[in-house]
C-alpha positions as CSV (number, residue, x, y, z in Angstrom):
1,X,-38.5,16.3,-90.4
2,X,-41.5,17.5,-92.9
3,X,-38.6,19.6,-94.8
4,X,-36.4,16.7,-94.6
5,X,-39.1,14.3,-96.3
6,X,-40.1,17.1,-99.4
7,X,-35.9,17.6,-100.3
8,X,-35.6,13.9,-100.9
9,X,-38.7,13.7,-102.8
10,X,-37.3,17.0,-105.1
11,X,-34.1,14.9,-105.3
12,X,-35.7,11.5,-106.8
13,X,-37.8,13.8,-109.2
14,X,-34.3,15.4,-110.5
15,X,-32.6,11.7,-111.0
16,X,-34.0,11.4,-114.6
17,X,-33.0,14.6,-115.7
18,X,-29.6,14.3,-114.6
19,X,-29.6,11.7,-116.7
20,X,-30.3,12.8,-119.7
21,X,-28.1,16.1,-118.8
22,X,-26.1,15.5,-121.9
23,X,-29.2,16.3,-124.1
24,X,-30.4,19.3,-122.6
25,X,-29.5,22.7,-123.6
26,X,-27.4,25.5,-121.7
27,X,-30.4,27.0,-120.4
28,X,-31.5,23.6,-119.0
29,X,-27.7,23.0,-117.9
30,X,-27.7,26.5,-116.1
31,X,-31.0,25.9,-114.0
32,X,-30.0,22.4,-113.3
33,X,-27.2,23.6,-111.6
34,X,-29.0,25.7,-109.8
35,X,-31.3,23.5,-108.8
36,X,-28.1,21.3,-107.5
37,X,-27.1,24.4,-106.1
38,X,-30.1,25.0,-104.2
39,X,-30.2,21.1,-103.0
40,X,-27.1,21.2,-102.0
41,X,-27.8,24.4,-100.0
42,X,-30.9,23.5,-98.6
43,X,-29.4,19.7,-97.6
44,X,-27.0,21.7,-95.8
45,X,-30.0,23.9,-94.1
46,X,-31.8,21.0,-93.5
47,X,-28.6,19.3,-91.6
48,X,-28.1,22.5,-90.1
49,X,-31.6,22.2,-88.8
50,X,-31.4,18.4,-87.5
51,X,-28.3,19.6,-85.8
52,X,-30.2,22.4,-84.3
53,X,-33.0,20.1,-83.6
54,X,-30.9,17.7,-81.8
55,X,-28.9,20.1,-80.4
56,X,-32.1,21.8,-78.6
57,X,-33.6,18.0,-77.3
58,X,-30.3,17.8,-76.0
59,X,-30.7,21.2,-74.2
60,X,-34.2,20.2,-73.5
61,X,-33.0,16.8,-72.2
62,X,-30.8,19.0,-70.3
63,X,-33.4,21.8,-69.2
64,X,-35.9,18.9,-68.1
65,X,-32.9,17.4,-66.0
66,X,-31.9,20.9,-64.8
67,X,-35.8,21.6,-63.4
68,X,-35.3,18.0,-62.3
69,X,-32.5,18.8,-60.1
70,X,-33.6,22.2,-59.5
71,X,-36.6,20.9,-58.2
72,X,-35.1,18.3,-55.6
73,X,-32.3,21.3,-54.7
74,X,-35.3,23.3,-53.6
75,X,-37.0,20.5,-52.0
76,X,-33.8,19.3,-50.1
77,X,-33.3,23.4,-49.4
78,X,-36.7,23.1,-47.6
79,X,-36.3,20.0,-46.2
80,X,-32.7,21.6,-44.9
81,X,-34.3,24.8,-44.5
82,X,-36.9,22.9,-41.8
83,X,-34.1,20.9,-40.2
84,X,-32.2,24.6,-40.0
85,X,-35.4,25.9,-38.5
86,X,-36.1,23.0,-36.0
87,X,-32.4,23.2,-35.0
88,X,-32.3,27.0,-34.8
89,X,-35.6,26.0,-32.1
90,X,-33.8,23.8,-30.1
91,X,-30.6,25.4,-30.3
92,X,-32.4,28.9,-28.7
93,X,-34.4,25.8,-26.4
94,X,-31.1,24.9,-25.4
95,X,-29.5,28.2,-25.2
96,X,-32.7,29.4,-22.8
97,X,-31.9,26.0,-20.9
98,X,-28.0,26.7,-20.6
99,X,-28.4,30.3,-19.8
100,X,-31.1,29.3,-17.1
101,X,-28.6,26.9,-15.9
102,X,-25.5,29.1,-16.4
103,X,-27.9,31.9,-14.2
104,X,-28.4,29.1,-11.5
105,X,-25.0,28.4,-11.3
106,X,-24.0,31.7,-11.4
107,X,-26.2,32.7,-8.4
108,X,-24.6,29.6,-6.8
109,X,-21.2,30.3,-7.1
110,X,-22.0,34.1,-5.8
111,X,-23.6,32.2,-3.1
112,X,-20.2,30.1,-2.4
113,X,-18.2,32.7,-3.4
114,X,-19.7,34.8,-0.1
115,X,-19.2,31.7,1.9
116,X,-15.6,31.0,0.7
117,X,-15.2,34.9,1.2
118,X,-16.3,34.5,4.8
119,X,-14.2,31.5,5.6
120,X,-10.9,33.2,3.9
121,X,-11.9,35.7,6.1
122,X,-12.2,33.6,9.0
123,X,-8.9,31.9,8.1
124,X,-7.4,35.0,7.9
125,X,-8.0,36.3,11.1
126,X,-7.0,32.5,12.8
127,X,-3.6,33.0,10.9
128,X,-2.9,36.5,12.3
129,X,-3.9,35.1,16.1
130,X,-1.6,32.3,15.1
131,X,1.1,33.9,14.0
132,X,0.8,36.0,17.5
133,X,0.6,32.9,18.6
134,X,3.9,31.9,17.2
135,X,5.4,35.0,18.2
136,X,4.9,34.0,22.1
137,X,5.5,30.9,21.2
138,X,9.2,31.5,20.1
139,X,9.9,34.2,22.5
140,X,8.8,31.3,25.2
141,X,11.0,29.4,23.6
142,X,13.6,31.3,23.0
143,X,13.4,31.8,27.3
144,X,12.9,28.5,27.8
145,X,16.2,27.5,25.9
146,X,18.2,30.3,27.7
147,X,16.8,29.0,31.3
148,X,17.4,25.1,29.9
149,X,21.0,26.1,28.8
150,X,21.6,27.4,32.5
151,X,20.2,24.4,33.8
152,X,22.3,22.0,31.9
153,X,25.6,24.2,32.5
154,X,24.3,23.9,36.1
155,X,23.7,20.2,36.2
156,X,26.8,19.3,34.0
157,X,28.9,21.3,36.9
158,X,27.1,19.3,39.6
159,X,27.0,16.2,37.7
160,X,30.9,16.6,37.4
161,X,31.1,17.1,41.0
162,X,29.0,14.3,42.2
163,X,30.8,12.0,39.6
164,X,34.3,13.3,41.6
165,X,32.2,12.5,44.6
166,X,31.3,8.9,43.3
167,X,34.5,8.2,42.3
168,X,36.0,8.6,45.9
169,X,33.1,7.1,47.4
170,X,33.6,4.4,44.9
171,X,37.3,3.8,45.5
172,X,36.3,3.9,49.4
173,X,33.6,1.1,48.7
174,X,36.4,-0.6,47.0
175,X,39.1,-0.5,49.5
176,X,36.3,-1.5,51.9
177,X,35.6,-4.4,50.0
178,X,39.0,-5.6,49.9
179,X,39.4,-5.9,53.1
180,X,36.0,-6.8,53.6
181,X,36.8,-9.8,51.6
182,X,40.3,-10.2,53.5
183,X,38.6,-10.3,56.6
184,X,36.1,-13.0,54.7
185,X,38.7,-15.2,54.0
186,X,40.2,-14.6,57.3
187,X,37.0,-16.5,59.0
188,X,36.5,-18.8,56.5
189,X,39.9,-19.8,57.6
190,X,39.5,-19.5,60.7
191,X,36.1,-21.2,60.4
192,X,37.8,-24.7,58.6
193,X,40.1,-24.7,61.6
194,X,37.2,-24.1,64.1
195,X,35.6,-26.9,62.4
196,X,38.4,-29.5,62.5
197,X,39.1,-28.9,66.0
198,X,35.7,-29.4,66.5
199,X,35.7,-32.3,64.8
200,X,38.6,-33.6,67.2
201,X,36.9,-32.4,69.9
202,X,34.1,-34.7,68.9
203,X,36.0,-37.8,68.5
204,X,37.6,-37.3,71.8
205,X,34.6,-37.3,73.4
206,X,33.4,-40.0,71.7
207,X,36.2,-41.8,72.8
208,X,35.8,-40.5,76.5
209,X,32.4,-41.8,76.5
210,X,33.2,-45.3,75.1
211,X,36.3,-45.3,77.5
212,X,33.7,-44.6,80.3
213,X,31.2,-46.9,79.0
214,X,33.4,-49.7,78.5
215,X,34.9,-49.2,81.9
216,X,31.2,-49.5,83.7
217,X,30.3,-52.5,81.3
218,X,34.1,-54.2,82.6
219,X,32.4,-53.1,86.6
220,X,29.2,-54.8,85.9
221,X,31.4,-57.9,84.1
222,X,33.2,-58.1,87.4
223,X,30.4,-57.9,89.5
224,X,28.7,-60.3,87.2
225,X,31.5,-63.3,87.2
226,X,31.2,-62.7,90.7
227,X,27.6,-62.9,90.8
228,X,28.5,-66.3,88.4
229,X,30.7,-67.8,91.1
230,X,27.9,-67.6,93.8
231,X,25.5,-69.1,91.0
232,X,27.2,-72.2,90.7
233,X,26.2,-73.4,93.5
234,X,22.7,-73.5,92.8
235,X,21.4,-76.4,89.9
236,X,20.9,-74.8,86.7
237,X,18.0,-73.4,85.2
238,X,15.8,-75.1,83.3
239,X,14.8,-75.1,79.2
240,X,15.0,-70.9,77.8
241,X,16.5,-69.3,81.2
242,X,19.6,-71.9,80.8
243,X,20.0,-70.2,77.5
244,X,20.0,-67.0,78.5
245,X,22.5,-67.4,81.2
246,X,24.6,-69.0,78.5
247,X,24.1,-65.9,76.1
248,X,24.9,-63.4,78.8
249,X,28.0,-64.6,80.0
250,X,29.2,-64.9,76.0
251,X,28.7,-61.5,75.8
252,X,30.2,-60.9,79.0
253,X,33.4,-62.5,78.2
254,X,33.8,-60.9,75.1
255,X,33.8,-57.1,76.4
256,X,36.2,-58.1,78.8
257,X,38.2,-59.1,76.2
258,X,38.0,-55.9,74.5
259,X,41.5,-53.9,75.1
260,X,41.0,-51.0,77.4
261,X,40.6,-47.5,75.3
């Protein structure tokens, strides 16, 4: 800036003499243009140096904001560096945890894997006694079908027979019961006449006993008017037994009346 500030002030102090250019000599004319040259060259040092002085605050500007963000990039590199650290520590915390766990489970799966072990081999030994098993079990079987095939061949043969059995049996029973039920109607018959000759039987004694009823009643009528002819002789009774008399020989002449049976 200092070099800046003397080149102006060499240029105001050379205004006058450029004016009056026209009345110097050649000499003069020859070192004013050097002089001009040497303005005009050190102007252009001068700019040369502003742009070089701008040019290096700029790359100071730039330096400063380069330490700037150097200096953060570090501090975030240690900050990241300590949160690298702490998770390296809990990652090998973690690790030591899950290998101690991995160890435990480990040690508990050898522990099952013995048990399951013994228990396949347990299972194994129940399947080989059951497959014996099934062995006896189908030869048994395989007996038991031929002796149940024998026994149904044998009980078809004596079902068949005792079906031809039941059928003759069954067609006895049926002639039986024909003339079981011939026979029935037979005494039914006989039983409807048994009843109506009964029945005339009855009414022939009935009759028989009315005949011989009304035949004593007619004796004791006769033996009665009789007894009436003797009474009349006496005076008659008196009040109720007049009555009666009276009543008694009503009834007396009307069963002799009645026609003889």
């Amino acid at each position: 800036m200092l070099m800046i500030k003397q080149a102006l002030r060499m240029d105001e102090g050379f205004k006058p003499q450029t004016l009056d250019s026209n009345l110097q000599s050649p000499s003069e004319t020859l070192l004013s243009i050097r002089l001009l040259d040497f303005k005009t060259s050190l102007l252009e040092a001068i700019e040369e140096l502003r742009i070089r002085r701008e040019t290096e605050i700029n790359y100071e500007d730039q330096i400063s904001k380069i330490v700037v963000e150097k200096q953060e990039l570090e501090w975030q590199k240690e900050t990241l560096q300590h949160q690298t650290d702490m998770l390296q520590q809990q990652n090998k915390e973690a690790m030591a945890a899950f290998k101690k766990q991995l160890q435990a489970r480990m040690f508990a799966m050898e522990e099952e894997k013995g048990k399951y072990q013994l228990a396949v081999e347990t299972k194994e030994k129940e399947i080989d006694g059951l497959k014996e098993t099934l062995k006896a079990l189908q030869i048994s079987k395989y007996t038991l079908q031929k002796k149940l095939n024998e026994m149904e061949e044998a009980v078809s043969k004596k079902v068949k027979e005792e079906n031809t059995q039941i059928k003759g049996e069954k067609l006895e029973i049926l002639s039986s019961l024909q003339c079981v039920q011939e026979l029935l109607q037979r005494i039914t018959q006989t039983n409807i006449r048994m009843e109506s000759e009964l029945n005339a039987l009855k009414e022939e004694y009935q009759e028989a006993n009315m005949r011989r009823e009304i035949a004593t009643i007619k004796n004791e009528l006769n033996s009665l008017k009789g007894d009436q002819g003797h009474l009349e002789d006496y005076p008659p009774p008196r009040g109720n037994q007049h009555a009666e008399q009276v009543e008694s020989l009503q009834v007396l002449s009307v069963l002799t009346e009645l026609p003889t049976l």
